[in-house]
N, C-alpha and C positions, 0 to 999 in steps of 0.2 A: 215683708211678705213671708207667709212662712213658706218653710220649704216642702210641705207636701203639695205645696200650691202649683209651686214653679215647676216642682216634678209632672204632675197635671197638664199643666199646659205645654208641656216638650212632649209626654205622651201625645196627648191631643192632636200638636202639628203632625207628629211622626203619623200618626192615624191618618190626620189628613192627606197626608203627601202618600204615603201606602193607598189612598182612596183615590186618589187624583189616578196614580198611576193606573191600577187594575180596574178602572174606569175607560180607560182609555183602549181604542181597538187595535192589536201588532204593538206594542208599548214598543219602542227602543229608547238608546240612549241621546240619541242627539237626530235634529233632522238632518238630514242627508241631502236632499235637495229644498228649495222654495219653486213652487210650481203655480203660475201664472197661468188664471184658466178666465174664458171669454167664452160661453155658449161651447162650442169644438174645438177651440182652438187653444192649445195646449203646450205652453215652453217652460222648459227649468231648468232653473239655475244652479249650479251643484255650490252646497254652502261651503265647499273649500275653496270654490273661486273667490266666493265672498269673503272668506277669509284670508285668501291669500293678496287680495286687493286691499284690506283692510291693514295687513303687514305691511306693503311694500308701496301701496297708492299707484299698482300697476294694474289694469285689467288685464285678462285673460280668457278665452273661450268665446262662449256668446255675450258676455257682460261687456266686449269691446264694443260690438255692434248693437246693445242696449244703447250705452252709455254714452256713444256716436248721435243714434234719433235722438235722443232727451236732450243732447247738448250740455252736458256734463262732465265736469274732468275727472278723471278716476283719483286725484289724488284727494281731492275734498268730497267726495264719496266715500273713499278710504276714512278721512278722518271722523267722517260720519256714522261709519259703522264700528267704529273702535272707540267711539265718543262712552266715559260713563256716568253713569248718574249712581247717584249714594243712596242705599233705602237702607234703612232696619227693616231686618227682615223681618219680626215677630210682629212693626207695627201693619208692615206691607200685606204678610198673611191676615191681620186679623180684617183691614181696610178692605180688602180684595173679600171675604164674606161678609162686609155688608149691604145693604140695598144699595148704594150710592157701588161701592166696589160692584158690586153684579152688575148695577144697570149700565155702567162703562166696557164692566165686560162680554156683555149680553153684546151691545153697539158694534165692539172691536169683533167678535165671534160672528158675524157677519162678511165680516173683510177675509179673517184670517182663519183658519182652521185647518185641522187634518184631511188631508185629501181625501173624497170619497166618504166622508164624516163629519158632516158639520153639525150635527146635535152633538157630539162632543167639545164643540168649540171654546167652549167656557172652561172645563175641567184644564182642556190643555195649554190653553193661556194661564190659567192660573198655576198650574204645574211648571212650565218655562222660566215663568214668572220668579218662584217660590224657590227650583232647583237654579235658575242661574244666579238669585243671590245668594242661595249656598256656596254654589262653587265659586261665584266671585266677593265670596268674603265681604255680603253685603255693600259690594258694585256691581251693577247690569250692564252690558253694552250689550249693541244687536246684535253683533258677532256671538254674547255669551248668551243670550236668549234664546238665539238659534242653537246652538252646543247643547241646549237645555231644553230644550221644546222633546216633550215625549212620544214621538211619532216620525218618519224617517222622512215622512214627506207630508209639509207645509203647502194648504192651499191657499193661493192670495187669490180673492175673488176679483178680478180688472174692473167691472159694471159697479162691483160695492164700492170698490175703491176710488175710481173718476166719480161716484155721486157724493162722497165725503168731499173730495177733492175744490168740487164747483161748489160747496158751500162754506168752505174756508179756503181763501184765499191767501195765506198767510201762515206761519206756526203758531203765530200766538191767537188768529181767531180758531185753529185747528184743535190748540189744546181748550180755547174755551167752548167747542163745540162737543167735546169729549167729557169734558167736566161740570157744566154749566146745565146744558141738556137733560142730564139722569138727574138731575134736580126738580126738573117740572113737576113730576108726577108725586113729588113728596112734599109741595108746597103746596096741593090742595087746590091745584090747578089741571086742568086737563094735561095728560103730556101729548109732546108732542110726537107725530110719527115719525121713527126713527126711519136713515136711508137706508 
């Protein structure tokens, strides 16, 4: 490849990730809380408990009394949120702008987004996305996603979320429902309506 190429496309991401951010509305550096919203009803999570559960596989705060209803141990919770996955990053960036990248994140942009802003929801998943495998050297964990997510407070929509939930029962029909799905509409097939 030559190398005005590769220069090119480092410009190009740094462009990207420059766009991503000043796209985004209050930009910071990490989210600060995950905030759990249901029509008025309204709780958050501060991502240092999450982190600090993710250390020690000890709740703290309101995460004891999450974590108590769900019937869940904090310590495989912990291992949950400290769990990571390996991406390249340059392949992750380019996957994440195409039709198949958008329409998964189009889906997830639903669920999750910046509080108070959810037509940003794509930029900032892809920015978390993009910065947490920077700083994790080309590994993500949720703990690093969150460290990465460009906005201080993450909304998790509850109603999106229990309707993904009742149609994958499972992780592995969950990831086929995330990856299988944004397929329909490219196979020349009606798609289907997302939840």
């Amino acid at each position: 490849m030559p190398m005005g190429t590769h220069k090119r496309q480092r410009l190009a991401a740094a462009m990207l990730g420059a766009t991503l951010w000043a796209a985004l509305p209050a930009a910071g550096l990490a989210a600060d809380n995950v905030v759990f919203v249901s029509g008025a009803f309204r709780r958050s999570i501060a991502v240092d408990d999450l982190e600090y559960l993710a250390n020690t596989g000890q709740a703290r705060g309101l995460l004891v009394d999450v974590l108590a209803l769900a019937k869940q141990q904090p310590a495989e919770v912990g291992k949950l949120l400290k769990q990571e996955l390996s991406l390249p990053l340059v392949l992750t960036t380019r996957l994440l702008g195409t039709r198949i990248g958008e329409a998964i994140l189009a889906r997830l942009a639903k669920i999750v987004y910046p509080l108070k802003a959810s037509q940003v929801g794509i930029p900032a998943l892809k920015a978390g996305v993009i910065n947490g495998l920077a700083q994790g050297n080309g590994s993500l964990s949720a703990i690093g996603f969150l460290k990465a997510y460009p906005t201080g407070e993450m909304e998790v929509s509850i109603p999106a979320l229990l309707a993904v939930m009742q149609k994958a029962s499972s992780i592995s029909e969950l990831v086929k429902f995330f990856s299988e799905s944004p397929l329909d509409g490219l196979r020349g097939e009606p798609a289907k309506a997302a939840p």
